[in-house]
DSSP file (Angstrom, degrees, kcal/mol; ACC not computed):
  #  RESIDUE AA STRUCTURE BP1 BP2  ACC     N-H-->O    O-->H-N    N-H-->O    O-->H-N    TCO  KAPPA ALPHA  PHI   PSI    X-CA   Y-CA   Z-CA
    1    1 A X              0   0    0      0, 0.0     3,-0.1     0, 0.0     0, 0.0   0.000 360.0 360.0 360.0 144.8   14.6    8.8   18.9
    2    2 A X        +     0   0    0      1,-0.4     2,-0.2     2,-0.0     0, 0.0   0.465 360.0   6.1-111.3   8.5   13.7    6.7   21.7
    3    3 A X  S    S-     0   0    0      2,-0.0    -1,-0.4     0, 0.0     2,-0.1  -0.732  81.7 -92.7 179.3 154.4   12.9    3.3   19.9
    4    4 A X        +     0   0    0     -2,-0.2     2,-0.4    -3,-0.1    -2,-0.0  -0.202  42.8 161.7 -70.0 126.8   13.1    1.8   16.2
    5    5 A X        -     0   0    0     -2,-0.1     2,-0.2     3,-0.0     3,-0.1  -0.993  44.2 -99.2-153.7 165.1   10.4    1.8   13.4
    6    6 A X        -     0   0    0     -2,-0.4     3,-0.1     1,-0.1    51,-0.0  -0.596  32.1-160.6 -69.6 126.0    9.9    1.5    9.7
    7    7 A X        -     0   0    0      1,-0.3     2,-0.2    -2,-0.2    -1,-0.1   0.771  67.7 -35.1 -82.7 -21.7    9.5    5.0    8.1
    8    8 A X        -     0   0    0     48,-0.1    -1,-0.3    -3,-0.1     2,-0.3  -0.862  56.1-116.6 171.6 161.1    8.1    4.0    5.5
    9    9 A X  E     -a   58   0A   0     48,-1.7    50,-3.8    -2,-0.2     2,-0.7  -0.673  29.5-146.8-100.8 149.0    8.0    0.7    2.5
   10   10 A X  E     -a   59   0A   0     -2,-0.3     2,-0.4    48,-0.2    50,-0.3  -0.959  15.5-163.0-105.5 117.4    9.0    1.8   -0.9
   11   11 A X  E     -a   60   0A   0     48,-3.4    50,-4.4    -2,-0.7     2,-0.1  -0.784  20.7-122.8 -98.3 143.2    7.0   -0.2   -4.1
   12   12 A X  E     -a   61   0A   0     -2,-0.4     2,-0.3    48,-0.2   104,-0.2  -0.423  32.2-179.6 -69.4 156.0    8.1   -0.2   -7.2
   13   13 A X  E     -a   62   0A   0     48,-2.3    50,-1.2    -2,-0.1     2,-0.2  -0.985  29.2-104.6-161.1 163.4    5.7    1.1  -10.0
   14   14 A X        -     0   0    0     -2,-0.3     3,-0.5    48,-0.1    50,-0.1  -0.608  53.2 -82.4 -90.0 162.9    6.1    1.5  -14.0
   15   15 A X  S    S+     0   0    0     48,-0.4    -1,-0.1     1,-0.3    29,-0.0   0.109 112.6  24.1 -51.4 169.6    6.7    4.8  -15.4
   16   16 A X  S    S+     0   0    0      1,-0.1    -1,-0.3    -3,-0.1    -2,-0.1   0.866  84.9 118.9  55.0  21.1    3.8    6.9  -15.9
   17   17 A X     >  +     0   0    0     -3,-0.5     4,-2.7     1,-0.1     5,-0.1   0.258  29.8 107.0-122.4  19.2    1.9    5.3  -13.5
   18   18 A X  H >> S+     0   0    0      1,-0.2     4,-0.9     2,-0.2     3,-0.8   0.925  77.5  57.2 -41.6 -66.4    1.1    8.2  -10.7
   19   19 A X  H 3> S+     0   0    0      1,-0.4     4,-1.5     2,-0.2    -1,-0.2   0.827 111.0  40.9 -71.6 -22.4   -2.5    8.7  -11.5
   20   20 A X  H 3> S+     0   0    0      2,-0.2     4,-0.6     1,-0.2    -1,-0.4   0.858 112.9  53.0 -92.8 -18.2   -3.4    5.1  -10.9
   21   21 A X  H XX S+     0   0    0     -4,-2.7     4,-3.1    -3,-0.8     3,-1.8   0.995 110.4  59.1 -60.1 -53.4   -1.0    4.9   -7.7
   22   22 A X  H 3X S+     0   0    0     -4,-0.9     4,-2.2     1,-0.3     5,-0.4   0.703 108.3  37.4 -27.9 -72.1   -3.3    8.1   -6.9
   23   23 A X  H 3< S+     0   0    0     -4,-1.5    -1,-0.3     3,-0.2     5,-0.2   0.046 119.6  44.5 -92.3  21.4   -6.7    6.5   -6.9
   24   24 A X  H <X>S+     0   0    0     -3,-1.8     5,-1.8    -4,-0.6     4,-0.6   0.648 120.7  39.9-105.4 -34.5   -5.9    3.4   -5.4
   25   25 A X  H  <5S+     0   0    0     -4,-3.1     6,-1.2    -5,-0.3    -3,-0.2   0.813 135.1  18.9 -48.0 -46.1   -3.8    4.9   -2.7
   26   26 A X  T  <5S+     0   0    0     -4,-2.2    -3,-0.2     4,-0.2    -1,-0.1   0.461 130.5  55.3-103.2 -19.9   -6.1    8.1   -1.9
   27   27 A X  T  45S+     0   0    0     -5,-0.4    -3,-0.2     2,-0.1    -2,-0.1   0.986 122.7   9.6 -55.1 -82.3   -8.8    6.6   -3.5
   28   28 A X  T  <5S+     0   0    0     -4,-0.6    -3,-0.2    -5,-0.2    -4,-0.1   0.993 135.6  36.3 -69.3 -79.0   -9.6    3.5   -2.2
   29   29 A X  S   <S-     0   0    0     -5,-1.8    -3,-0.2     1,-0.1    -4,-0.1   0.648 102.2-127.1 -74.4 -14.1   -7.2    3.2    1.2
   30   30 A X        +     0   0    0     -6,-0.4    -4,-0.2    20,-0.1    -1,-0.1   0.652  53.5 151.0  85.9 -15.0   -7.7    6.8    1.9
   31   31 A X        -     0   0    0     -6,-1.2     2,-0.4    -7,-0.2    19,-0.2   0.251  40.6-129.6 -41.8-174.1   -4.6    7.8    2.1
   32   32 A X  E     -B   49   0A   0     17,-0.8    17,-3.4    -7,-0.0     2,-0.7  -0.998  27.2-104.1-152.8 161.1   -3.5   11.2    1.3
   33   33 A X  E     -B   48   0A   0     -2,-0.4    15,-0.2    15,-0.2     2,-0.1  -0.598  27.0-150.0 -93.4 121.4   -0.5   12.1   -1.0
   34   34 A X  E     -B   47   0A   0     13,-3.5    13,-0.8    -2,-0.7     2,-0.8  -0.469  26.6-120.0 -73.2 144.0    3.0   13.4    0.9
   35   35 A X        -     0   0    0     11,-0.1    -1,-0.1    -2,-0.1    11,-0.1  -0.846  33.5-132.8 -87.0 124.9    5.0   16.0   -1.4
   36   36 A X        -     0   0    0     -2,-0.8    11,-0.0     1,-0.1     6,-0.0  -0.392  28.0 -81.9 -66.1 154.5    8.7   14.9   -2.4
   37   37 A X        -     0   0    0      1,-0.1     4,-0.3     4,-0.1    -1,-0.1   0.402  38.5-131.1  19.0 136.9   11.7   16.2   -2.5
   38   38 A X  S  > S+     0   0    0      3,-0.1     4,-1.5     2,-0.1    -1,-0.1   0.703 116.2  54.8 -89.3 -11.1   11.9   18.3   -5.9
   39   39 A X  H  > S+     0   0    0      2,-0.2     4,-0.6     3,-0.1    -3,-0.0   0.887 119.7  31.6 -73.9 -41.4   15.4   16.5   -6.5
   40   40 A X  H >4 S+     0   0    0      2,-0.1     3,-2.7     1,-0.1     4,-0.1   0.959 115.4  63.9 -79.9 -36.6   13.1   12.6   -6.1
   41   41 A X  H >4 S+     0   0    0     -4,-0.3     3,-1.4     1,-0.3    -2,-0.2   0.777 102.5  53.4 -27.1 -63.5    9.6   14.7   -7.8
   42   42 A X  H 3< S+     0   0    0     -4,-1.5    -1,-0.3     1,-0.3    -2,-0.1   0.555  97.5  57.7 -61.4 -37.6   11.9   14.8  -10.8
   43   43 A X  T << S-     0   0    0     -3,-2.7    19,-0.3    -4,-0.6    -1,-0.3   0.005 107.3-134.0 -88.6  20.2   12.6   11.2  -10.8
   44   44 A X    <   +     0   0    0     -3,-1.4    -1,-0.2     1,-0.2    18,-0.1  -0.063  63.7  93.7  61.7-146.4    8.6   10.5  -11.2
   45   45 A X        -     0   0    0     16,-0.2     2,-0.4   -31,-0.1    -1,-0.2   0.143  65.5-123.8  70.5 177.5    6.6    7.8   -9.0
   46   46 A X  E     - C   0  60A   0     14,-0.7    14,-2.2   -28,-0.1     2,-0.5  -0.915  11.1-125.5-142.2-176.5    4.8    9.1   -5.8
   47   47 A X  E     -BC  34  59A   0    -13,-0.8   -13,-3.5    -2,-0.4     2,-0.4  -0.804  17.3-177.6-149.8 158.9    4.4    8.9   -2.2
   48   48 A X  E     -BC  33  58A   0     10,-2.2    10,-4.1    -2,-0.5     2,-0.5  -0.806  12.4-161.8-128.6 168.8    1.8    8.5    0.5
   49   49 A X  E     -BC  32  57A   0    -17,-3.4   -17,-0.8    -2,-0.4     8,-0.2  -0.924  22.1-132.0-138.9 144.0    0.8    8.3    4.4
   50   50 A X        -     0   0    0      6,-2.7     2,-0.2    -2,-0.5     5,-0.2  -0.118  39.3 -81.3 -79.7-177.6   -2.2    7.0    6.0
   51   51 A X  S    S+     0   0    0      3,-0.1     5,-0.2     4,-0.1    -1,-0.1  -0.345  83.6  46.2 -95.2 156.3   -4.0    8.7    8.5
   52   52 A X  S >  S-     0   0    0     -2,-0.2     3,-4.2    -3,-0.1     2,-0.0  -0.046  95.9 -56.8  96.7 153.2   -3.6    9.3   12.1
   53   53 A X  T 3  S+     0   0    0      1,-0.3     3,-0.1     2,-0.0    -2,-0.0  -0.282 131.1  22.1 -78.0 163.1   -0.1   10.2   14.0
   54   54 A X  T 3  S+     0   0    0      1,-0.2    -1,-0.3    -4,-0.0    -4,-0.1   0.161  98.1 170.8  69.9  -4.5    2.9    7.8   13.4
   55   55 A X    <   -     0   0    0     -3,-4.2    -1,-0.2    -5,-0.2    -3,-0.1   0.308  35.8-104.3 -38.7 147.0    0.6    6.8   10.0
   56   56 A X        -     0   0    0     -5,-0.2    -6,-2.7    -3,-0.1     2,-0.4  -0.379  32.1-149.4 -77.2 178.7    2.4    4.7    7.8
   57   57 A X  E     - C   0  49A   0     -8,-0.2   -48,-1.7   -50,-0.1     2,-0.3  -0.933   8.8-168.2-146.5 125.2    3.8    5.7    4.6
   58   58 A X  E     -aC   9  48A   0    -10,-4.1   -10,-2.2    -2,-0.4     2,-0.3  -0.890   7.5-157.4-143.3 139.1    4.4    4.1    1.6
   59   59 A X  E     -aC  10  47A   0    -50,-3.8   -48,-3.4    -2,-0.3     2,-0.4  -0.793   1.7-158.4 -96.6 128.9    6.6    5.4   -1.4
   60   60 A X  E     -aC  11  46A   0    -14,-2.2   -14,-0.7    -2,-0.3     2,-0.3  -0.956  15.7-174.5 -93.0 127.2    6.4    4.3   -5.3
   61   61 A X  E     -a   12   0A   0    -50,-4.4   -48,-2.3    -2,-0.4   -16,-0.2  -0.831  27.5 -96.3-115.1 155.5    9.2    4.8   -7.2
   62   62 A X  E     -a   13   0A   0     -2,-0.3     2,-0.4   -19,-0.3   -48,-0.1  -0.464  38.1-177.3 -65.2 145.4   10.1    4.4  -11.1
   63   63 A X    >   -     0   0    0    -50,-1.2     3,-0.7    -2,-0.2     2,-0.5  -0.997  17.4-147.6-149.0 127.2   11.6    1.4  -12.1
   64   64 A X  T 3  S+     0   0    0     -2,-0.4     3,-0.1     1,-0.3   -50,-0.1  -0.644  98.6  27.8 -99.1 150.1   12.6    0.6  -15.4
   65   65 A X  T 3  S-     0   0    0     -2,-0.5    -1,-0.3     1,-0.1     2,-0.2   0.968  98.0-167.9  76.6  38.6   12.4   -3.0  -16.4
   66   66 A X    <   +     0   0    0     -3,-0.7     2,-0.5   -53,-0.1    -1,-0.1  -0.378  16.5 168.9 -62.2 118.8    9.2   -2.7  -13.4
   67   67 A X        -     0   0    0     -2,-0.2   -55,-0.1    -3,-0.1    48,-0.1  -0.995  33.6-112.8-119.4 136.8    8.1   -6.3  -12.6
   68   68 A X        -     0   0    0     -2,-0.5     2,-0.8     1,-0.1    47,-0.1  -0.575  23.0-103.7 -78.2 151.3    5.6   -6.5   -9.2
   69   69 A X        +     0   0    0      1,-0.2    48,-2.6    48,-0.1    -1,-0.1  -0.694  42.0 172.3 -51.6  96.6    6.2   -7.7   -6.3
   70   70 A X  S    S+     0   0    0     -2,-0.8    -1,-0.2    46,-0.2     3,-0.1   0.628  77.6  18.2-103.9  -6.2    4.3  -10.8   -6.3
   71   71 A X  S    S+     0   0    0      1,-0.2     2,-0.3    46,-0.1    -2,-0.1   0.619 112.3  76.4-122.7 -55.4    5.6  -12.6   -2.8
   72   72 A X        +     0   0    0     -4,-0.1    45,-0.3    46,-0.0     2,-0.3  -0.410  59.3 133.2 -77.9 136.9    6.9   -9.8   -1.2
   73   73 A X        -     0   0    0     -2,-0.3    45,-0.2    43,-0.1   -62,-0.0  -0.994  49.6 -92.3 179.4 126.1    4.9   -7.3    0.4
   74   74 A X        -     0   0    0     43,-0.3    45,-3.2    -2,-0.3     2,-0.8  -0.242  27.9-138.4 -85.1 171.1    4.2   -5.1    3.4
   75   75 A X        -     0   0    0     43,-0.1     2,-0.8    45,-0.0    45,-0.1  -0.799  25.6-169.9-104.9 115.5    2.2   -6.2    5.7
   76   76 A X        -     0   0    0     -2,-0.8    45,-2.1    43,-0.1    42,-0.0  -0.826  13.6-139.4-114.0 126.2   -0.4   -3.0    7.0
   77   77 A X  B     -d  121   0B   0     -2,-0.8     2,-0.3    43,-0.2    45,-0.2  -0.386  27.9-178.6 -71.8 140.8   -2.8   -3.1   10.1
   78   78 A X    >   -     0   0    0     43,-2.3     3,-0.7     1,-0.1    -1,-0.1  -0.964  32.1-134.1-162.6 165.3   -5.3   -1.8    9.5
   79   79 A X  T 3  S+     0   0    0     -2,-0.3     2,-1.1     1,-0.3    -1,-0.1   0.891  94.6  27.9 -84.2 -13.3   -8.9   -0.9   11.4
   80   80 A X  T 3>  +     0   0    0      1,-0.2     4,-1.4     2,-0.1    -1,-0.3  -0.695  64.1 165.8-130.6  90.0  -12.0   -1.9    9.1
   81   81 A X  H <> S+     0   0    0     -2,-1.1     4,-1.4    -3,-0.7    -1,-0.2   0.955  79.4  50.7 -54.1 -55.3  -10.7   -4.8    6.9
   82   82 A X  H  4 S+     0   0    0      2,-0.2     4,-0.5     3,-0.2    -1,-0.1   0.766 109.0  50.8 -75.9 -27.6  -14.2   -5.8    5.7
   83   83 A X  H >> S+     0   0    0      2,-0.2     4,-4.3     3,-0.2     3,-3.0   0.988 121.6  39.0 -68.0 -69.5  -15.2   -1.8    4.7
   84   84 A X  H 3X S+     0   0    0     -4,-1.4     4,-2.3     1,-0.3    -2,-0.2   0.842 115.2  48.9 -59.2 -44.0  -11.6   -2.0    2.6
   85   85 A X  H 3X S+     0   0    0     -4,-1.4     4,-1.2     2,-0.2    -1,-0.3   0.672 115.2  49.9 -50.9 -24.4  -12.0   -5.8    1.3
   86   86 A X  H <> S+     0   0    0     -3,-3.0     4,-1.9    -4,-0.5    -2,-0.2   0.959 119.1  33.0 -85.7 -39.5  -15.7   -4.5    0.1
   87   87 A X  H  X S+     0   0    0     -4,-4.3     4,-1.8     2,-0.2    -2,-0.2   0.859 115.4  56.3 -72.3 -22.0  -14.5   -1.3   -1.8
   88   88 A X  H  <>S+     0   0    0     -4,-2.3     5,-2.0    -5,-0.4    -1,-0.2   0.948 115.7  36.0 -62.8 -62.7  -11.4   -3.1   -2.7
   89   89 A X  H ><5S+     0   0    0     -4,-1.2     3,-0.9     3,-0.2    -2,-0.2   0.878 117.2  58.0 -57.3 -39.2  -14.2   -6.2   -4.5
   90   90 A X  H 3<5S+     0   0    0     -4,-1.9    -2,-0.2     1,-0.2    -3,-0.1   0.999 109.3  39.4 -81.8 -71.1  -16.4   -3.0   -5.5
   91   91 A X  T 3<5S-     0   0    0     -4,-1.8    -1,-0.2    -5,-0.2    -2,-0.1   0.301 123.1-109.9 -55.1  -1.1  -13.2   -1.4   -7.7
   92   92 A X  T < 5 +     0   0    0     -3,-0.9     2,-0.2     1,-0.2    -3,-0.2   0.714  67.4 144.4  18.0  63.3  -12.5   -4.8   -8.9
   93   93 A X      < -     0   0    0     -5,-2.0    -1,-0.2     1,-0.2    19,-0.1  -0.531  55.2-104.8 -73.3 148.5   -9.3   -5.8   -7.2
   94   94 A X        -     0   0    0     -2,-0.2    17,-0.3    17,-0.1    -1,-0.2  -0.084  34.9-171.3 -58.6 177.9   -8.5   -9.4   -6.0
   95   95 A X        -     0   0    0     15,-0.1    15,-0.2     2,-0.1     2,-0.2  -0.408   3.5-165.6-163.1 130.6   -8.8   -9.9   -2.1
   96   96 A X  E     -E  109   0B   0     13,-0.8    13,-0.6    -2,-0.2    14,-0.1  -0.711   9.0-153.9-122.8  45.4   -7.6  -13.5   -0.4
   97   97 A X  E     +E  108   0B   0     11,-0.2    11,-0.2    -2,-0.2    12,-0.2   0.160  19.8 171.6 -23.1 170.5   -8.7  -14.0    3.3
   98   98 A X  E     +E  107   0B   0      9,-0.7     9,-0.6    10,-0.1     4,-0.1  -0.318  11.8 154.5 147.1  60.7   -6.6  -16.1    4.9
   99   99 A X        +     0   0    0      7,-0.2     3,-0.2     1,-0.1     5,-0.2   0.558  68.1  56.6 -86.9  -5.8   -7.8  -15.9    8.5
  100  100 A X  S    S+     0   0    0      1,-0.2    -1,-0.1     3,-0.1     5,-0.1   0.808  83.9  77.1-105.9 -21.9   -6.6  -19.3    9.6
  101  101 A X  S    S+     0   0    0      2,-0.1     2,-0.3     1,-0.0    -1,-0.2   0.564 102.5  31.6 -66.1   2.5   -2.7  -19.1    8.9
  102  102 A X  S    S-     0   0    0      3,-0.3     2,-0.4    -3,-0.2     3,-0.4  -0.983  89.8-115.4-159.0 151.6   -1.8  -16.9   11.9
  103  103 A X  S    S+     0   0    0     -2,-0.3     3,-0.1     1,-0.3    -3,-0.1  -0.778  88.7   6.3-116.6 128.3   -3.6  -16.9   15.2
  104  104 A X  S    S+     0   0    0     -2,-0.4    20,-2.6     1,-0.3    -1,-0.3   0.264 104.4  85.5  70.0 -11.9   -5.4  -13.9   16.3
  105  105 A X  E     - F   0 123B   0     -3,-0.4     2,-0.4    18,-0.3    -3,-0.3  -0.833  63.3-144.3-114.3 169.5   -5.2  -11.5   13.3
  106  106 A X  E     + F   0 122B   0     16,-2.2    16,-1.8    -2,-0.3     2,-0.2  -0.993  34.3 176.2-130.0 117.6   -7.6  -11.6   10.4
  107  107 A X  E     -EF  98 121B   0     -9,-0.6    -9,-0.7    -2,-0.4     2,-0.2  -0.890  17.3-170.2-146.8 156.6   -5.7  -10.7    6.9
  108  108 A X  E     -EF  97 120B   0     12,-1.0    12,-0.7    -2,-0.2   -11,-0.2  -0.939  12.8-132.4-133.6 140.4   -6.0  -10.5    3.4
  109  109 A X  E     +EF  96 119B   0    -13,-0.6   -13,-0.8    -2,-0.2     2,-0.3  -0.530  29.1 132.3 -70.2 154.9   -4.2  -10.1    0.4
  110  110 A X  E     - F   0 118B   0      8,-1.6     8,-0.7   -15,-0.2     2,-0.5  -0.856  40.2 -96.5-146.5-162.3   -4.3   -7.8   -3.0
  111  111 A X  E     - F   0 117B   0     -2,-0.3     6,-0.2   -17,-0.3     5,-0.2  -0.832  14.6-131.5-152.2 129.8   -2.9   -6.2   -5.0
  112  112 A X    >   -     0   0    0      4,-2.1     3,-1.3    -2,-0.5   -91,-0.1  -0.237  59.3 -92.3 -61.2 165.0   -2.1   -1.9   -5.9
  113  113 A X  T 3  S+     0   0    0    -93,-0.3    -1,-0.1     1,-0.3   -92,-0.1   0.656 128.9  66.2 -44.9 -26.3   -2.9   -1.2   -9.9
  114  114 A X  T 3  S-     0   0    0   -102,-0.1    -1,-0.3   -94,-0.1    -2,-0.1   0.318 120.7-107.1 -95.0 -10.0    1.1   -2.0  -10.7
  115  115 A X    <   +     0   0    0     -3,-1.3    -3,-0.3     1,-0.3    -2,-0.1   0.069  68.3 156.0  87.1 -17.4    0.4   -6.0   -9.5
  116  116 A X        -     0   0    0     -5,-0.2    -4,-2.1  -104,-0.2    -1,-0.3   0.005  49.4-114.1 -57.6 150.3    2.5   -5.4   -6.2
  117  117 A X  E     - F   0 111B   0    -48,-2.6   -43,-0.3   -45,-0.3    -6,-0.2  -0.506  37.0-175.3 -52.6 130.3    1.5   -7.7   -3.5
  118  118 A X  E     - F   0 110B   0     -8,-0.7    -8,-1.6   -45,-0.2     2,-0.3  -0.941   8.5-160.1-144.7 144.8   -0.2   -5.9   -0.6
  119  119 A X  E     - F   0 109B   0    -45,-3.2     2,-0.4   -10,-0.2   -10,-0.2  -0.537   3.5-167.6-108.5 179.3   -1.2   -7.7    2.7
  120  120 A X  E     + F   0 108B   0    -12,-0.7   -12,-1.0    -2,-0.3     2,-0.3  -0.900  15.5 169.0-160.1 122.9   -4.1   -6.1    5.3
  121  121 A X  E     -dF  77 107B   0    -45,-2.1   -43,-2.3    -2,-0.4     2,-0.3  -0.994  13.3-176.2-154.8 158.3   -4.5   -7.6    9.0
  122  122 A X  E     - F   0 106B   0    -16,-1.8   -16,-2.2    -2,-0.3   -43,-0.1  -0.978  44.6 -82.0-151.9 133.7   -6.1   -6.6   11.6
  123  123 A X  E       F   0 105B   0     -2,-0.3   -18,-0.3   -18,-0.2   -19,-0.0  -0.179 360.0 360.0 -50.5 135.2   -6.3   -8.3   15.5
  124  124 A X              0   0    0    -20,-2.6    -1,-0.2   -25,-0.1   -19,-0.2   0.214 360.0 360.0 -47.1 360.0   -9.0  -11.2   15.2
């Protein structure tokens, strides 16, 4: 490898909670669902990657005693922020502009079905 990146964020999620990781992940954000491992399948949760080459990835695993992630939270670029903030308000999820606190990008917050914290920013 010729230079360093995140392969991918892992979230926590409660058991039994694929099918709503499903349709907010491939639903809403469009992602599309990676197969595990059969040794991690076994051990529930899922995971997915966004589109386009290097796309990011993000994994939910089971967690017993699952609390969200309410301050910590990856941070994902992404290219039509107002399309995903509308279906995101459509689907009734929260979203929390916050254009001013960093100079040049345009972000928001939510949150995945499980409460995790998720941010979305995109160059200003």
């Amino acid at each position: 490898m010729s230079s360093y990146r995140i392969d991918h964020v892992q979230l926590a999620c409660p058991a039994g909670s694929e099918e709503a990781s499903r349709g907010f992940f491939t639903g809403l954000l469009g992602m599309s669902e990676l197969a595990k491992p059969p040794v991690l399948a076994a051990r529930g949760g899922c995971w997915f990657r966004g589109p386009g080459d290097g796309g990011i990835e993000i994994h939910l695993g089971v967690e017993a005693g699952f609390a969200p992630a309410g301050k910590a939270h990856p941070g994902l670029l992404w290219p039509d922020l107002d399309g995903l903030a509308a279906r995101l308000e459509a689907a009734g999820y929260p979203v929390t502009w916050d254009n001013e606190s960093i100079t040049g990008r345009r972000r928001f917050h939510t949150s995945d079905p499980h409460g995790n914290r998720l941010e979305f920013l995109a160059p200003a």
